[in-house]
C-alpha positions as CSV (number, residue, x, y, z in Angstrom):
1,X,125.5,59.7,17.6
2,X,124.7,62.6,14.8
3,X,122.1,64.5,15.3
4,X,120.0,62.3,11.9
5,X,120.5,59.7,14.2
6,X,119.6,61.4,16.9
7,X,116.1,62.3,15.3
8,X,115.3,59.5,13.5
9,X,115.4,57.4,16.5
10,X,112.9,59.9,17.6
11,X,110.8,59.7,15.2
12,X,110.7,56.3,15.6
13,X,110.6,56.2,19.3
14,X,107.4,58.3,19.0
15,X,106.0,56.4,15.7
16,X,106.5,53.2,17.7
17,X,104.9,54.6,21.1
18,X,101.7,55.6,19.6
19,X,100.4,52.1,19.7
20,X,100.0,49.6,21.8
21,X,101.0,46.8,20.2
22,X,100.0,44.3,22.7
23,X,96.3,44.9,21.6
24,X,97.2,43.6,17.9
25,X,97.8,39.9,17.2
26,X,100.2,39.2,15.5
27,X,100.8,37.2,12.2
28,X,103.2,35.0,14.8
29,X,100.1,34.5,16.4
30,X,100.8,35.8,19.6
31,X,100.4,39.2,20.3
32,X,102.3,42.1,18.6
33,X,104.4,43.7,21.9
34,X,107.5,42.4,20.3
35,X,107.4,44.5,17.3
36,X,108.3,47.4,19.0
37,X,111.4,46.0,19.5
38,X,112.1,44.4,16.3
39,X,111.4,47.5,14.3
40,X,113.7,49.7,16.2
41,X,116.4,47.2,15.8
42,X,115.2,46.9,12.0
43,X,115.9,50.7,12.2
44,X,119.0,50.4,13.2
45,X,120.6,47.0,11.1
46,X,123.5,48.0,9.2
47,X,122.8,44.9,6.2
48,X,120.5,43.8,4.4
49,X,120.8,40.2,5.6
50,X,120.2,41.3,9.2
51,X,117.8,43.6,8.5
52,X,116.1,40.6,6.7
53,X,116.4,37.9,9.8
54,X,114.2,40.4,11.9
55,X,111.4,38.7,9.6
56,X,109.1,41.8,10.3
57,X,106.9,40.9,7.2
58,X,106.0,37.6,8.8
59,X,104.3,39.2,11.7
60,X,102.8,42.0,9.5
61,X,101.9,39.9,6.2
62,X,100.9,36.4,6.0
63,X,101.8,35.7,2.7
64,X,100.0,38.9,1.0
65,X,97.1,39.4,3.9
66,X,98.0,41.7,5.9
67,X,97.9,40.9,9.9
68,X,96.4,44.0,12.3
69,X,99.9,45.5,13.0
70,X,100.4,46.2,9.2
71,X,98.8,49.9,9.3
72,X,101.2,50.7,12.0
73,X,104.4,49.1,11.1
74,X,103.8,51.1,7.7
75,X,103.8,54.1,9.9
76,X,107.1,53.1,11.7
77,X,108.8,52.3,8.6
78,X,107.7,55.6,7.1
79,X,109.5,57.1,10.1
80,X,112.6,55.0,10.0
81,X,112.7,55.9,6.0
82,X,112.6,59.6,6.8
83,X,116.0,59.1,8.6
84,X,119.4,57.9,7.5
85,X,119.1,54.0,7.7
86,X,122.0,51.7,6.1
87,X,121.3,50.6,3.0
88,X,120.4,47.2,3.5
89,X,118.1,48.2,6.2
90,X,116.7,50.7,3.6
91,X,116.0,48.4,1.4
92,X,114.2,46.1,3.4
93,X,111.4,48.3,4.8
94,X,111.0,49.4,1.1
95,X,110.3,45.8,0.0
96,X,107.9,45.4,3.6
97,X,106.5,48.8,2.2
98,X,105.7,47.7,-1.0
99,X,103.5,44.6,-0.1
100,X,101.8,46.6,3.0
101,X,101.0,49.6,0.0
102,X,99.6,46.7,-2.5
103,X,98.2,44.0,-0.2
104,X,94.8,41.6,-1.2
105,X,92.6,43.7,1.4
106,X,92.0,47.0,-0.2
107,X,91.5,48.4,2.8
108,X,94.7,48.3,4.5
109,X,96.3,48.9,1.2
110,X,94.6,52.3,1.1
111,X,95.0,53.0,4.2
112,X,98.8,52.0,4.2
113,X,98.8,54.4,0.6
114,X,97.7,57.0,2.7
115,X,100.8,56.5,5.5
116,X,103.0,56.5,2.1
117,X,102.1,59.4,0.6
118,X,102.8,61.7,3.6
119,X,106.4,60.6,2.4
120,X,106.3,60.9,-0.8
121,X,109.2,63.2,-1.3
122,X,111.6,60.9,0.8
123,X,110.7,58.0,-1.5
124,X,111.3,60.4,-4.7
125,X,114.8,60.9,-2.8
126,X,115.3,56.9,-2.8
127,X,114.6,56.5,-6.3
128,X,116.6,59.8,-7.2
129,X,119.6,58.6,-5.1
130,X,120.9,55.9,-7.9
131,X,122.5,54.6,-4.4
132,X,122.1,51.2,-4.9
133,X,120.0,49.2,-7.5
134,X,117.8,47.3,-4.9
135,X,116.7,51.2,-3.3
136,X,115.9,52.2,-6.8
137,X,114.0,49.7,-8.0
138,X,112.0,49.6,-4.5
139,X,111.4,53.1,-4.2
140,X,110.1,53.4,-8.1
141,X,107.8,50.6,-7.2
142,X,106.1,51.9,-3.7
143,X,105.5,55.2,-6.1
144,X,104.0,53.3,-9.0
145,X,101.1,52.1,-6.2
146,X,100.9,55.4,-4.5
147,X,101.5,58.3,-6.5
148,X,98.6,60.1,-7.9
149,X,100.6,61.9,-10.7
150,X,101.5,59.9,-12.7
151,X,102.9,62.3,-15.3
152,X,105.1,63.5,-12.3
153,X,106.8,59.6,-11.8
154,X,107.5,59.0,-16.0
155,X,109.3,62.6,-15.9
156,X,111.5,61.2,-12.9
157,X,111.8,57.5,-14.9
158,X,112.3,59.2,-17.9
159,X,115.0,61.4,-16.7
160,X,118.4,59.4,-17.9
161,X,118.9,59.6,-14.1
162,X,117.7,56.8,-12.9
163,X,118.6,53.0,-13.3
164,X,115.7,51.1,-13.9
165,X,115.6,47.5,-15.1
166,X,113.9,47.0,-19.1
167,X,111.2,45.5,-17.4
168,X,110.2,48.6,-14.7
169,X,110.4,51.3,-18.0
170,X,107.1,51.3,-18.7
């Protein structure tokens, strides 16, 4: 195991351990406990598609409300993003970010914002990467909901750099 490994499974470890997740219900409606669980493996799916069947976002979202463990699964995925995740796993807990960031209660939104923006270099990375399409677009849309400088996201769009759908070029 590399030491990146190594210290994101820390990070998550210790993201994870703050809470106890059998106080929150969960959008399964039973309680949360088995998220802890579900996100480390979430952390550590090497596709998309398996990343995907973990079906995190239907224990933190019901349909675009957010369910209690929403504020801390955006803190574990903020974790797990600071590491090196695969791809597909990557681009997974940037999708679950995006609707935790830009919800229908304002006040997990802001508060999941607020968990987002303590990474907001590690999401410029994602969009900077040009790794894969899906990352791009992802990453370019958490930062269109939480970044406060706005002038500072059109220089990265408008850099010739990055691959953006006709659509996202705003």
């Amino acid at each position: 195991m590399t030491i990146e490994v190594e210290a994101r499974m820390r990070l998550i470890d210790v993201e994870i351990d703050r809470y106890d997740w059998s106080t929150f219900e969960c959008g399964c409606g039973k309680t949360a406990a088995h998220l802890a669980d579900d996100l480390r493996l979430l952390a550590e799916a090497q596709s998309r598609e398996g990343a995907r069947a973990l079906r995190i976002d239907d224990h933190a979202l019901i349909q675009s409300f957010p369910q209690e463990p929403a504020v801390p699964v955006a803190a574990v995925l903020m974790a797990a993003l600071s590491g090196d995740l695969a791809v597909g796993a990557r681009v997974v807990c940037l999708d679950l970010l995006l609707r935790l960031v830009d919800t229908d209660d304002e006040d997990s939104a802001e508060t999941c914002q607020s968990i987002a923006r303590q990474g907001l270099w590690g999401l410029y990375r994602d969009l900077w990467s040009n790794t894969h399409p899906d990352l791009v677009i992802y990453a370019y849309l958490v930062l269109r909901v939480i970044e406060t400088d706005e002038e500072r996201l059109r220089t990265y769009r408008d850099s010739g750099r990055i691959q953006l759908p006709d659509h996202l070029a705003d």
